[in-house]
C-alpha positions in Angstrom: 23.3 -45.3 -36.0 26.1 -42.9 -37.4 26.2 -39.4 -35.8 27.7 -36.4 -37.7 29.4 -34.5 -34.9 31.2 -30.9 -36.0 33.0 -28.7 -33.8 31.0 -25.2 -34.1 33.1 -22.7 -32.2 37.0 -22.0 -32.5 37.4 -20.5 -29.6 36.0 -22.2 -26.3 33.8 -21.0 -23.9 34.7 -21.3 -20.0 31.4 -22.1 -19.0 29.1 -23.2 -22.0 25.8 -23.0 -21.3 21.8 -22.6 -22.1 21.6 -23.0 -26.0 18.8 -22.0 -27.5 18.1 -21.2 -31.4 16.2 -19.1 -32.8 13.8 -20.7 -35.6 12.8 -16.7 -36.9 16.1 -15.7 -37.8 18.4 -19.3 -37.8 21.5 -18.9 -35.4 21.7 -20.0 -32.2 22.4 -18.3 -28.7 24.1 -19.4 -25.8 25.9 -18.1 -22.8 29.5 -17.9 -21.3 28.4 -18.0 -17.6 32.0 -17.3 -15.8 33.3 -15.0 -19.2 29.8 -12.8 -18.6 28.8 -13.5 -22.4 26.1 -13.8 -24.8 26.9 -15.5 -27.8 25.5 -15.9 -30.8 26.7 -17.8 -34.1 24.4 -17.2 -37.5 25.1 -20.3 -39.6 24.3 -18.7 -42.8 27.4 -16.2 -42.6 29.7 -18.8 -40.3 30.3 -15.6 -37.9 29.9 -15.1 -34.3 28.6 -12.2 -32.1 28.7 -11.6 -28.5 27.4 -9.3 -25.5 29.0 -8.7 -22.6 26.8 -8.9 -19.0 28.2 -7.1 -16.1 27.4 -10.2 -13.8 27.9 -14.1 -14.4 25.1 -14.8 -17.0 23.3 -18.3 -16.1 20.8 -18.6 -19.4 19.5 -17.1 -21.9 16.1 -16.9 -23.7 14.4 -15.5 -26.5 12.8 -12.0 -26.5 10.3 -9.6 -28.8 12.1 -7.5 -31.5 15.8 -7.1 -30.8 16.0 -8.7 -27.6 16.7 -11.5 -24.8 16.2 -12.6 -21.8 18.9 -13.3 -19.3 19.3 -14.7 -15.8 22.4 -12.9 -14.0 23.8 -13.0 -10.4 21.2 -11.0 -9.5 17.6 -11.1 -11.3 16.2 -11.9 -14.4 16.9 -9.1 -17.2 15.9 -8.0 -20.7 19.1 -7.5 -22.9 18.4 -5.2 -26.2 21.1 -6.8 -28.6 21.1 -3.1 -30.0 22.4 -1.2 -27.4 23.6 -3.5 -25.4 21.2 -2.1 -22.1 19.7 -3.9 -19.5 16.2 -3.8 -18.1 15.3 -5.6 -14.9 12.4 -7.9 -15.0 12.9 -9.6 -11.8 14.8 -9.0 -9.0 14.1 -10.4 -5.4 15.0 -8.8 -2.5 16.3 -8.7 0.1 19.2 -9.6 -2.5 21.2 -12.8 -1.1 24.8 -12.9 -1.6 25.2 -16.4 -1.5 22.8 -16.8 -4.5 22.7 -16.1 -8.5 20.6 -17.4 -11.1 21.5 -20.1 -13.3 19.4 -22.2 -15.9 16.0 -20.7 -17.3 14.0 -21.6 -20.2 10.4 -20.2 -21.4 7.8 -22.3 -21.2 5.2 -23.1 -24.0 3.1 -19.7 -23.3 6.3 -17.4 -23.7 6.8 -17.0 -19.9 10.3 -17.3 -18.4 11.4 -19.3 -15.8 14.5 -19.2 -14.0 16.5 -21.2 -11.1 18.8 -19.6 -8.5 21.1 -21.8 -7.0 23.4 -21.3 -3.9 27.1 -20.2 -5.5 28.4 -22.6 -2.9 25.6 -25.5 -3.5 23.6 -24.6 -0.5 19.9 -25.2 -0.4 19.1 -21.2 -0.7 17.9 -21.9 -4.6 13.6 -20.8 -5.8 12.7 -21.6 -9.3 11.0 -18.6 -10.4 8.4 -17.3 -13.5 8.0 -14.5 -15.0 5.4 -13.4 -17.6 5.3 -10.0 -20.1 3.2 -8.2 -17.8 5.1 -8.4 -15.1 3.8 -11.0 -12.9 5.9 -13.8 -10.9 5.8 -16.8 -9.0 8.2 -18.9 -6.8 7.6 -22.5 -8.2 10.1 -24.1 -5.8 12.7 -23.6 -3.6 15.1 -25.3 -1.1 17.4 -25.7 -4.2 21.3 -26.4 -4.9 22.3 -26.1 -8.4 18.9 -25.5 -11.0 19.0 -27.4 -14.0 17.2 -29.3 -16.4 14.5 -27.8 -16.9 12.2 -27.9 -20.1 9.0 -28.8 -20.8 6.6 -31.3 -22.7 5.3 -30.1 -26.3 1.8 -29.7 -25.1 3.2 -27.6 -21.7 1.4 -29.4 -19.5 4.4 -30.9 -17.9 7.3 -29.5 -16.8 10.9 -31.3 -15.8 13.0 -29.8 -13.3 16.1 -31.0 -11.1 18.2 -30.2 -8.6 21.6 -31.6 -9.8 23.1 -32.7 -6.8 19.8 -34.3 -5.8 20.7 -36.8 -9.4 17.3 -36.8 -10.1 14.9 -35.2 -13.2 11.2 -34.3 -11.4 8.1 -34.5 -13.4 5.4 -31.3 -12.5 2.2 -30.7 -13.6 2.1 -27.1 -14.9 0.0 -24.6 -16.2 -0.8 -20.8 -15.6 -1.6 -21.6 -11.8 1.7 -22.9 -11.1 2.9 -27.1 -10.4 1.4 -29.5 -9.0 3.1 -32.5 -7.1 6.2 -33.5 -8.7 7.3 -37.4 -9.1 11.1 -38.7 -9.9 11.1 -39.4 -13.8 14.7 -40.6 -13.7 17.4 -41.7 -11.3 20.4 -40.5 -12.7 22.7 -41.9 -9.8 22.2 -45.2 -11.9 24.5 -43.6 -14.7 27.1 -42.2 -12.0 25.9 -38.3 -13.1 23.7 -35.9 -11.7 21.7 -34.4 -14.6 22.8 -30.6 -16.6 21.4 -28.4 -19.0 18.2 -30.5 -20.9 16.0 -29.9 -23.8 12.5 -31.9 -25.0 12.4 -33.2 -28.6 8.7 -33.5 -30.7 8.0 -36.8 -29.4 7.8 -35.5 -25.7 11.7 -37.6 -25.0 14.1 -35.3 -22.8 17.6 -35.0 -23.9 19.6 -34.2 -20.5 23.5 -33.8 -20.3 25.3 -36.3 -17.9 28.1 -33.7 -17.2 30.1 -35.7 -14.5 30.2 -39.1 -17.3 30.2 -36.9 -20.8 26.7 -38.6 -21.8 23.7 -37.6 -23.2 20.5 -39.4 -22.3 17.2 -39.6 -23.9 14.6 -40.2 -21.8 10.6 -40.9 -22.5 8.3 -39.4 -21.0 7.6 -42.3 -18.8 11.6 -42.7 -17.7 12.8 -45.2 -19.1 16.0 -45.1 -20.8 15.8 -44.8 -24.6 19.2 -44.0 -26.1 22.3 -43.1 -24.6 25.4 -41.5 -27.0 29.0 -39.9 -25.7 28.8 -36.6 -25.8 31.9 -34.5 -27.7 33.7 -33.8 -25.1 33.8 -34.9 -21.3 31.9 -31.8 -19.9 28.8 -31.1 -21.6 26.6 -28.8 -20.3 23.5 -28.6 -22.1 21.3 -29.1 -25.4 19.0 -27.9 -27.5 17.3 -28.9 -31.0 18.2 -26.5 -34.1 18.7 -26.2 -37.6 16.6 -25.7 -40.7 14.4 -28.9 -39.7 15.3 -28.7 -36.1 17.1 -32.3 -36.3 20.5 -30.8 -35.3 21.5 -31.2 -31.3 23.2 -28.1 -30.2 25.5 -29.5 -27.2 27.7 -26.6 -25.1 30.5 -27.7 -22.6 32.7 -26.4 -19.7 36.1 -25.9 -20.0 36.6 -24.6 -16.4 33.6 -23.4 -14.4 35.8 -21.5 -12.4 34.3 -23.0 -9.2 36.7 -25.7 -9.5 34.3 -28.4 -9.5 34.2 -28.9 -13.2 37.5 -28.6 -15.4 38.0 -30.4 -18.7 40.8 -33.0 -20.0 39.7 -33.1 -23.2 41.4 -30.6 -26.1 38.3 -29.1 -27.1 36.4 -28.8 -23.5 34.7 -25.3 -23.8 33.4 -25.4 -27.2 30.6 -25.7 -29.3 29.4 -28.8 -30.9 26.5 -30.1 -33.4 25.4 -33.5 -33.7 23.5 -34.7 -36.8 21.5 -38.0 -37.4 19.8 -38.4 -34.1 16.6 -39.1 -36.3 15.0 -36.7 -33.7 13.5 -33.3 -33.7 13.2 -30.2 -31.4 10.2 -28.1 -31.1 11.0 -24.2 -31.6 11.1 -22.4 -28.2 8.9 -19.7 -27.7 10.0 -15.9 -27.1 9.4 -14.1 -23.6 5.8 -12.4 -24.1 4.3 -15.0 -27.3 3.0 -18.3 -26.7 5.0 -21.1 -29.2 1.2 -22.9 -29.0 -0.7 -20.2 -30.7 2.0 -19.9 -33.4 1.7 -23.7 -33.7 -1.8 -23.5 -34.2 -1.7 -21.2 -36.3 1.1 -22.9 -38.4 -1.2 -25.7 -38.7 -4.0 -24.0 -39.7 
């Protein structure tokens, strides 16, 4: 198999993270985590945009009209690209200063879901989920460092780790909440616990092997289907996009500032698409409108 692999970005990110692209309008997001940045590159012009957060910014997710959804130090906020404000949607308390948010994705029915981890890897992380109207739930907790989470195309499972556990969890999920999780993959076995992830339209996960600068794909019963170098040694996370959502987005660190991650590599930081996978993403939904309604009513 021959890849296509193009640097996107000039300038490199610190902390690449939480790709996600938006099939309505054709350009991607991301965020900076340690710069406090939401990025955006539009493909059709070749230019960049960018919002600054006045916290660490863990993910990002698609919003309604002009907006996003972000998971900062603190709670879960809506970002209005316009005017640059923030609204909370989601902010526990008694706040913990040993605690931020880091990776979040919506799930198939447009509600978001976000992990806190402990800033110094304790156990002091809950997976929460959010929905438009305003209601939440705390999914999981006990958890280090939140990542990898993204869900089947029907919804009904969700994948979830807890990175320095090396391990991708299988949930069944729904509008009540998960059910009993079960280990889909060691990842100790490729000498990496697992990063940022994404789910492709045969239901096979595409997880980052940050510590090994891999990217596995997975099926949905864990075996090991594929497994290609990443860009760069650092990658962070993925995500399907494009005009026919056949192009893997990949971000990558180029110093997390924690000084657990730091790149050797030239272009550690940046941006990267990869071509000729002969695999294709399924369109995220935005915070508030179920992707399964629109898919059913694409079909129709």
């Amino acid at each position: 198999m021959t890849l296509d692999v193009r640097c996107i970005s000039e300038r490199p990110d610190f902390l690449g993270e939480s790709p996600v692209w938006d099939a309505d309008n054709n350009w991607l997001y991301w965020v900076d985590g340690f710069s406090r940045l939401v990025r955006r590159w539009e493909p059709a012009t070749g230019s960049f945009r960018e919002w600054s957060t006045p916290s660490m910014v863990g993910s990002v997710a698609l919003g309604l009209g002009d907006c996003v959804v972000v998971g900062l130090v603190d709670g879960i906020f809506s970002l209005d690209l316009g005017n640059s404000s923030l609204a909370p949607l989601l902010k526990p308390e008694p706040a913990d200063p040993l605690v931020r948010f880091n990776d979040g994705k919506t799930d198939r029915d447009g509600r978001f879901l976000c992990g806190s981890m402990g800033i110094h890897a304790d156990p002091r992380g809950i997976l929460w989920r959010i929905d438009a109207a305003g209601r939440r739930d705390s999914l999981a907790d006990g958890i280090r460092i939140s990542n990898a989470l993204c869900f089947s195309p029907d919804g009904a499972t969700m994948y979830f780790a807890d990175s320095l556990d090396r391990t991708i969890r299988a949930y069944p999920y729904g509008a009540d909440g998960v059910g009993e999780p079960t280990i889909l993959v060691d990842t100790a076995q490729w000498n990496s616990g697992p990063d940022g992830a994404t789910v492709d339209s045969d239901g096979c996960i595409w997880a980052t092997l940050v510590q090994v600068g891999k990217i596995a794909r997975i099926t949905p019963d864990g075996r090991l289907d594929r497994m290609i170098d990443a860009p760069v040694d650092l990658p962070s996370s993925v995500a399907f996009g494009g005009d026919d959502m056949a192009t893997l987005f990949v971000t990558s660190i180029k110093d997390s500032g924690s000084g657990r991650a730091v790149s050797k590599h030239p272009d550690g930081g940046k941006l990267f698409a990869i071509d000729g996978l002969a695999a294709r993403g399924i369109a995220e939904a935005r915070f508030g409108q179920s992707a399964l309604e629109n898919n059913k009513t694409e079909a129709a």
